[in-house]
C-alpha positions in Angstrom: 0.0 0.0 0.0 2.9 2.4 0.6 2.7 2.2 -3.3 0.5 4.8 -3.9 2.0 7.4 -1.7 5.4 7.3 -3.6 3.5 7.5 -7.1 1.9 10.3 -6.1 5.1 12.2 -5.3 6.6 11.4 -8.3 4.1 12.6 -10.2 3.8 15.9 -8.0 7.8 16.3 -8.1 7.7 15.9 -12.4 4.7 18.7 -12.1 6.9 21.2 -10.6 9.5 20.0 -12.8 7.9 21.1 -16.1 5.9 24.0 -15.2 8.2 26.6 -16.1 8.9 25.1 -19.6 4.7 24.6 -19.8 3.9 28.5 -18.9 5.2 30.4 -21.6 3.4 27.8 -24.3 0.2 28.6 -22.4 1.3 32.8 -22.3 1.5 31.9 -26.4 -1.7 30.9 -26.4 -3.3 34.2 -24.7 -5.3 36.6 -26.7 -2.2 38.7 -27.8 -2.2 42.9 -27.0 -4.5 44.8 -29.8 -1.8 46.9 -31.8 -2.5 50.6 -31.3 -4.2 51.7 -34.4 -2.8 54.9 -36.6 -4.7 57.7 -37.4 -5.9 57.3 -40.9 -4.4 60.5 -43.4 -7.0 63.0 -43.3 -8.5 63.2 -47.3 -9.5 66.4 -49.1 -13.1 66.8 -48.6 -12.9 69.6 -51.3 -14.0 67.9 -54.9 -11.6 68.1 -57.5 -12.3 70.7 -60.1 -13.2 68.9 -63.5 -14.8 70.1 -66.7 -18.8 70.3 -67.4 -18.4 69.1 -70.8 -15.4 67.1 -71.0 -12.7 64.9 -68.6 -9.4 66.6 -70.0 -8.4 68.9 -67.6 -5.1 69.8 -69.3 -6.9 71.8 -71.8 -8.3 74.8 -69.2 -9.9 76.4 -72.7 -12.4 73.3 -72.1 -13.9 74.0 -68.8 -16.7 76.2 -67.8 -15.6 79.5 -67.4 -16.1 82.5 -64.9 -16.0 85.0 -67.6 -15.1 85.3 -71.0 -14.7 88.4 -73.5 -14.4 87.5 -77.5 -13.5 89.9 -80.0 -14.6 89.2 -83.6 -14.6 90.6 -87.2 -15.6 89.1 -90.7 -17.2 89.6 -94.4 -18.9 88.3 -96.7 -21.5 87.9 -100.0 -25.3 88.0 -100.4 -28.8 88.0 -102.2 -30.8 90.9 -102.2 -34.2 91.3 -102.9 -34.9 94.6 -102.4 -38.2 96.5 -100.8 -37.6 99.9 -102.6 -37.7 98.2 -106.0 -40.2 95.2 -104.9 -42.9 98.2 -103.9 -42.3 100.4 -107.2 -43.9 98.1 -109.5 -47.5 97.6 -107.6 -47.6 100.9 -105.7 -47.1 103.3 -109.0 -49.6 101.1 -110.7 -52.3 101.9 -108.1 -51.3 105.4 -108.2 -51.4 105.9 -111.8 -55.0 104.3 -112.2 -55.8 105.9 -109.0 -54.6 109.4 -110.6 -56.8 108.0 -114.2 -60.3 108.1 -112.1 -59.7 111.5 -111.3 -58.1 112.6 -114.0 -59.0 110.9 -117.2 -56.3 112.9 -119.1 -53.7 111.4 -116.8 -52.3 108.3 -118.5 -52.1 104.6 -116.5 -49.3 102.4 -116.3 -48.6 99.0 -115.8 -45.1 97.6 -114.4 -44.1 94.7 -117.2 -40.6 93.9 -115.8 -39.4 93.4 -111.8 -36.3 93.5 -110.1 -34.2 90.7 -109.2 -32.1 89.8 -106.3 -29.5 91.4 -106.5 -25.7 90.8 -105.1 -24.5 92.5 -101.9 -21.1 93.0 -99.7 -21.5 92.4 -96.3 -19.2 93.6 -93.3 -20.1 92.1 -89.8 -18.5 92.9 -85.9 -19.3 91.9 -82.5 -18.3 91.9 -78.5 -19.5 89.5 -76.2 -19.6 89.1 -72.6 -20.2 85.3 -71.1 -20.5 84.5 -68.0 -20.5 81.0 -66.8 -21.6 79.7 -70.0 -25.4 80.7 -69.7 -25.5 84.4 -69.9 -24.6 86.6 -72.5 -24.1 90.3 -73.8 -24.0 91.0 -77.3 -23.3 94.5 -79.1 -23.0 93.8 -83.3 -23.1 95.6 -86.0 -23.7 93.8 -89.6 -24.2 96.0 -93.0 -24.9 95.2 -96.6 -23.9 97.3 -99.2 -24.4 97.1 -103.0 -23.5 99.2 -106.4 -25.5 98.5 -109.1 -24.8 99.6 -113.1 -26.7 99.3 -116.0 -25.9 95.9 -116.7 -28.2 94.9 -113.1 -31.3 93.9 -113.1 -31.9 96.6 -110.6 -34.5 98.2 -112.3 -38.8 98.3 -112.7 -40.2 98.8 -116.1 -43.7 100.2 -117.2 -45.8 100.3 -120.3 -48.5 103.1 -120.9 -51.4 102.1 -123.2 -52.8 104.5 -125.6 -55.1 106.8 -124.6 -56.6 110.2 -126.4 -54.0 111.9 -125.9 -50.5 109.6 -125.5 -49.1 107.0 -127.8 -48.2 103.4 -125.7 -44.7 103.8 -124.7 -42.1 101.7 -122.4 -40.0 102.9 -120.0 -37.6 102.2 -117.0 -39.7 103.9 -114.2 -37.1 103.4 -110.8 -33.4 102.1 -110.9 -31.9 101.5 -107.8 -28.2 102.6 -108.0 -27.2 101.9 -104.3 -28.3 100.1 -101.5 -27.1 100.2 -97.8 -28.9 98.4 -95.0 -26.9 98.8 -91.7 -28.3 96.3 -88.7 -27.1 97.7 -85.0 -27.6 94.9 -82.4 -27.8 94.7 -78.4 -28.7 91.3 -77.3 -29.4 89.5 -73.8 -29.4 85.8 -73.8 -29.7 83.2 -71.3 -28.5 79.9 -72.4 -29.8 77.2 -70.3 -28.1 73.4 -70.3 -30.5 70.6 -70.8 -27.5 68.3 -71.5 -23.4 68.8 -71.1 -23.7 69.7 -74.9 -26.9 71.4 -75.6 -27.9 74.4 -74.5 -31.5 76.6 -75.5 -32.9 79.8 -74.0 -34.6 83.0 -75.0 -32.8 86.1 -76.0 -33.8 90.1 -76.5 -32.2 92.2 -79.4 -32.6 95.9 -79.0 -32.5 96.4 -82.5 -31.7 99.8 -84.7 -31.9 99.9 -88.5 -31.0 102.1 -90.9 -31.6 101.9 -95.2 -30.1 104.5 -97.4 -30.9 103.9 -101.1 -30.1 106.0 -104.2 -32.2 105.7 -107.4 -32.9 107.3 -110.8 -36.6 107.9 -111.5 -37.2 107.5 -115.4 -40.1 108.5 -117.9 -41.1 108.3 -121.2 -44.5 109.6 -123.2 -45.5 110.9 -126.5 -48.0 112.7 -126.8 -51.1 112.6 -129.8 -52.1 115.1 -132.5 -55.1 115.6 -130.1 -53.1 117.0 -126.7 -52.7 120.5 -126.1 -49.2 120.5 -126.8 -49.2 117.3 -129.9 -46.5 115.2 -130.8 -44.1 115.9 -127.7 -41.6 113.5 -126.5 -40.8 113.7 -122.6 -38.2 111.6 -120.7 -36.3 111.8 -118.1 -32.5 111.7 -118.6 -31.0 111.3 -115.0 -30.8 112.4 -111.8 -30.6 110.9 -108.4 -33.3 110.2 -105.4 -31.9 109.1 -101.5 -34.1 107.7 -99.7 -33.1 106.9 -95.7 -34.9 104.6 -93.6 -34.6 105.3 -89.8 -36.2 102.2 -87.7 -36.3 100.6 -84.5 -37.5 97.7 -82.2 -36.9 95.4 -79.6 -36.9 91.6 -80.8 -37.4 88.5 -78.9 -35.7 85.1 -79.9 -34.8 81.9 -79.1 -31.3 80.8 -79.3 -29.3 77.9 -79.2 -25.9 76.0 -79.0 -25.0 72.3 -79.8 -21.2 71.1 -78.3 -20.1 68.2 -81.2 -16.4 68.0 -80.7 -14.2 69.5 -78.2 -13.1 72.2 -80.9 -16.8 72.1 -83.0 -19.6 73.7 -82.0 -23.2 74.6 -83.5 -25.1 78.4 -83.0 -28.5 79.3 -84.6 -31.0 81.6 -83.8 -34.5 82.7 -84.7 -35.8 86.1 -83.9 -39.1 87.9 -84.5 -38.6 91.2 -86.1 -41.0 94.1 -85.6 -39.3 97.8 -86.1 -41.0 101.1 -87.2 -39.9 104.7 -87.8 -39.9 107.4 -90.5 -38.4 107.2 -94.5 -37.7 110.5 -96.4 -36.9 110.8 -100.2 -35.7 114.3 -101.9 -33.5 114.7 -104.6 -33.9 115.8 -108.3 -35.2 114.4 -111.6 -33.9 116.2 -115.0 -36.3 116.0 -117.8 -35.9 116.4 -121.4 -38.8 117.4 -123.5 -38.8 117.8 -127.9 -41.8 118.9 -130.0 -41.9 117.6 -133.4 -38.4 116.4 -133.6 -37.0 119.8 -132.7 -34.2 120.7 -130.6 -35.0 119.5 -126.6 -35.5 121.6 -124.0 -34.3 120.6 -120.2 -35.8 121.2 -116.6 -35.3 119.9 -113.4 -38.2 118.5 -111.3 -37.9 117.6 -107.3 -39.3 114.8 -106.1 -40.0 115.1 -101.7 -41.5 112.6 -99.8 -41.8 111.1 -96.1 -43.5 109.0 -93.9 -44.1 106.5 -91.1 -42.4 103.0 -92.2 -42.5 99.4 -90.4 -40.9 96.0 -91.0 -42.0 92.9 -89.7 -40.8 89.4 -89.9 -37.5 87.2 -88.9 -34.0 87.4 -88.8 -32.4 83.6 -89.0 -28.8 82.9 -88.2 -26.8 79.5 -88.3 -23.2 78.9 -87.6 -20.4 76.9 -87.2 -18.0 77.5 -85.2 -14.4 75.8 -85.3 -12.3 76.5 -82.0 -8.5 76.1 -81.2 -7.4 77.3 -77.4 -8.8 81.3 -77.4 -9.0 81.5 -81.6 -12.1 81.1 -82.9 -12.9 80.4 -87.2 -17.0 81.0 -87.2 -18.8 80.4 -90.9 -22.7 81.4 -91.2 -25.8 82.2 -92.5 -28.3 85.2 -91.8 -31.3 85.4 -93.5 -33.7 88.7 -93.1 -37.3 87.7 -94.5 -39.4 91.1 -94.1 -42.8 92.5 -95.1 -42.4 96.5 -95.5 -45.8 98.2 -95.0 -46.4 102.4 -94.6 -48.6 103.8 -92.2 -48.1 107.7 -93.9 -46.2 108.2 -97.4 -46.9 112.3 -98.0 -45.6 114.6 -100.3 -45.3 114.8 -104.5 -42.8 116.1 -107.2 -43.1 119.6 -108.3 -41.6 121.2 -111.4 -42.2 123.0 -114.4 -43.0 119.9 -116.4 -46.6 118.7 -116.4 -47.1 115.4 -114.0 -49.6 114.0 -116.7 -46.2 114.2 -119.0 -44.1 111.9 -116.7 -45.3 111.4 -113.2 -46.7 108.0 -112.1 -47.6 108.5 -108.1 -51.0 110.0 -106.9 -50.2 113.5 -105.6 -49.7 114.7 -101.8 -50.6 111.2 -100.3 -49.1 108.4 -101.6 -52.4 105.6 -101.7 -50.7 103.2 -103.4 -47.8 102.8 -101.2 -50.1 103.3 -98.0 -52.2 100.3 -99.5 -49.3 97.9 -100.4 -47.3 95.7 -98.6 -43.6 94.8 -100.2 -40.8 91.9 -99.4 -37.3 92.3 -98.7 -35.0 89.5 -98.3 -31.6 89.9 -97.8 -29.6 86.1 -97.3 -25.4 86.1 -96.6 -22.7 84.0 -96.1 -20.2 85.2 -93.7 -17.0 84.4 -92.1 -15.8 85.4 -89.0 -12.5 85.1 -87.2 -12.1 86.0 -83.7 -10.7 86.0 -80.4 -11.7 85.3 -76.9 -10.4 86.2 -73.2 -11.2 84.4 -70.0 -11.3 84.9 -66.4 -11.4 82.5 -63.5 -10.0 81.5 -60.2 -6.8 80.7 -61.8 -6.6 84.4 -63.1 -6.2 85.9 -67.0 -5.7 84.0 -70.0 
């Protein structure tokens, strides 16, 4: 039995004897000490500034600017269809007949060839101010300008029927010899973006016009063994009318941009043209009148007239515009599509020369133009360089 005792010892005495190599494997085996954690590097919680349209953000000309200023200057060629020629034909007509009722001795005329379109110079600025890529400021200035010879179809022809006392004769009754149309433009425009490349919004043109047109009224009649004076030859041999056209309005539009490319972009826009004012016409008209074949005799007649004038209708432009950094290459269209109308056309030619002789218009007020309504449509091709300037938070260029 003393057995037991002893193998209880020796297994208590090889306890003690390995504990110190059995502690640190059960230390080991202890949850080990949580690492004290670093402070994660504070990030920018300022968004990084990147382009509306596009994700190069080398090319700053790309981004949305702060403010922009762009300079720009062209030319270019035209069609026009003028008013002053386009109303001759239908307004003397009604005058003439109007002039027969009342006068039966007064012959009546009837136009038998119209003007055609006719070519034109054009000459084009503007300065804009953007801001942000919706709003703008526009002052332009675009003018037309055309010279016109005897070899232009710039002219209106009439034929007189016989009456009792004049023979049927032909004539050229008004050839336009110059033509200047001068647009002045201050425009407003909000452009607003429905997508990163299209943009649409109204726009307000406070709009000034000016027309100054020079032309050479012509005559021709014979007259019958039955008029006072018989067989007398009158025509008109030269001599120069200006007319000037003063108008104004304010015009609403619509306009619009499309983004293609990165250096491409699209423009158009439609306005609604409504402008009035006044016309006035004086110059002088010299006449040349033979009896029987004999030696003519010449006087000077003075045509004077004026009025209250309107034009309403559109103005349509469309461009392209091809962009490299701040340069700028722009190529358009502009079409003006107007319907000329007078609310007052006064005054009459006096001379020496009888009116039956070689006037066509009703005298002191003007019915025929008061009752007629005449076209004028001007359409150009243009090309425009230019330059811009911008300003942001990183400064000038």
């Amino acid at each position: 039995m003393k057995f037991f005792p002893i193998l209880n010892f020796r297994i208590l005495l090889i306890f003690f004897l390995l504990l110190p190599f059995v502690n640190p494997v059960f230390a080991q085996g202890q949850e080990p000490e949580k690492a004290e954690q670093q402070p994660l590097p504070k990030q920018d919680d300022t968004p990084k500034e990147t382009s509306s349209w596009f994700n190069d953000q080398n090319d700053k000309f790309s981004k949305v600017f702060e403010h922009r200023l762009m300079f720009r200057t062209g030319a270019g060629i035209g069609n026009l269809s003028p008013a002053v020629l386009n109303e001759t034909g239908p307004a003397w007509s009604k005058d003439s007949i109007l002039r027969n009722i009342m006068d039966p001795d007064s012959p009546p005329s009837f136009p038998y060839k119209e003007a055609k379109s006719l070519g034109v110079q054009t000459q084009a600025w503007d300065i804009s101010y953007g801001w942000k890529n919706r709003f703008e400021i526009q002052s332009a200035r675009n003018s037309a300008l055309g010279k016109y010879g005897k070899e232009e179809p710039a002219s209106t022809s009439f034929i007189t029927p016989r009456t009792d006392l004049y023979w049927t004769s032909a004539f050229e009754g008004n050839r336009l010899l110059r033509f200047n149309g001068i647009n002045d433009h201050l425009r407003f425009s909000y452009i607003h973006p429905f997508t990163s490349r299209f943009r649409i919004g109204p726009s307000i043109n406070f709009h000034r016009y000016t027309e100054q047109d020079t032309s050479s009224y012509g005559s021709y009649s014979t007259s019958r063994p039955g008029a006072p004076v018989p067989d007398k030859a009158t025509w008109s041999v030269g001599g120069n009318v200006e007319s000037n056209f003063s108008m104004k309005g304010i015009l609403p539009g619509i306009y619009l941009k499309f983004k293609i490319t990165e250096w491409w972009e699209i423009r158009s826009r439609l306005e609604y043209l409504d402008r009035k004012g006044n016309f006035s016409a004086i110059g002088t008209q010299v006449l040349q009148e033979s009896v029987s074949g004999g030696p003519g005799t010449y006087s000077i007649s003075v045509p004077a007239y004026g009025g209250k004038v309107s034009d309403k209708g559109t103005i349509f432009m469309f461009e392209s515009s091809f962009r490299y950094c701040r340069f700028s290459l722009d190529i358009g269209l502009i079409r003006q599509d107007i319907t000329r109308s007078y609310s007052m056309y006064v005054g009459d030619t006096v001379g020496t020369v009888s009116t039956n002789d070689y006037l066509l218009r009703f005298p002191n007020i003007d019915l025929g133009q008061m009752s007629h309504h005449s076209k004028q449509i001007l359409t150009e091709i243009y090309i425009m360089p230019g330059a811009s300037f911008f300003y942001d938070s990183d400064g000038i260029y």
